[in-house]
N, C-alpha and C positions, 0 to 999 in steps of 0.2 A: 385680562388686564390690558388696559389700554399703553402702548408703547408710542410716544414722542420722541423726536428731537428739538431741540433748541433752535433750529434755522426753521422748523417746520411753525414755529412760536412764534418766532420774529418776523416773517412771509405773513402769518395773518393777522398780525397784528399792524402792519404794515399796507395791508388789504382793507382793514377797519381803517383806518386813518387815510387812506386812499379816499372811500366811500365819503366819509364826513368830510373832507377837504374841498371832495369836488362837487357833490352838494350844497357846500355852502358857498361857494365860488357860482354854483348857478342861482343862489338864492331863494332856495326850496325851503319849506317851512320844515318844522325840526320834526314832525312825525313823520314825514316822507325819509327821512333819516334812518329814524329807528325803522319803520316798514323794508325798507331795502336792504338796510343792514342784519337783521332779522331775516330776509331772504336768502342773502347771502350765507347767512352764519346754515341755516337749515339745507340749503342747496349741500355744502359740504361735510357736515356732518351724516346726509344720504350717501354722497359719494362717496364716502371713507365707508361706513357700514355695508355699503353694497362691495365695495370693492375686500375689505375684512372677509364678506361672508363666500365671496367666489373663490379668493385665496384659502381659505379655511378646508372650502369641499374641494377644491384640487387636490391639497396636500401639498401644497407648498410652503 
């Protein structure tokens, strides 16, 4: 079962609106948008899984 907190919510939600803000301040077409955002969201969903699975086989 996946465990959040609420400031860990707010951090990437705030990470998305980062991306789109300053995308669009460069004036980048809206699929380079979703493509990057979409990287991002995948980059961290790897990093929490990998990090899940090493925590896991410690036993911590």
């Amino acid at each position: 079962m996946a465990k959040g907190k609420a400031s860990d919510a707010v951090v990437g939600g705030l990470v998305i609106a980062t991306i789109a803000n300053g995308l669009g301040l460069l004036a980048q077409a809206s699929w380079i948008n979703f493509v990057v955002t979409g990287g991002v969201l995948l980059l961290a969903a790897s990093v929490d899984a990998i990090s899940r699975r090493r925590r896991s086989t410690s036993g911590l």
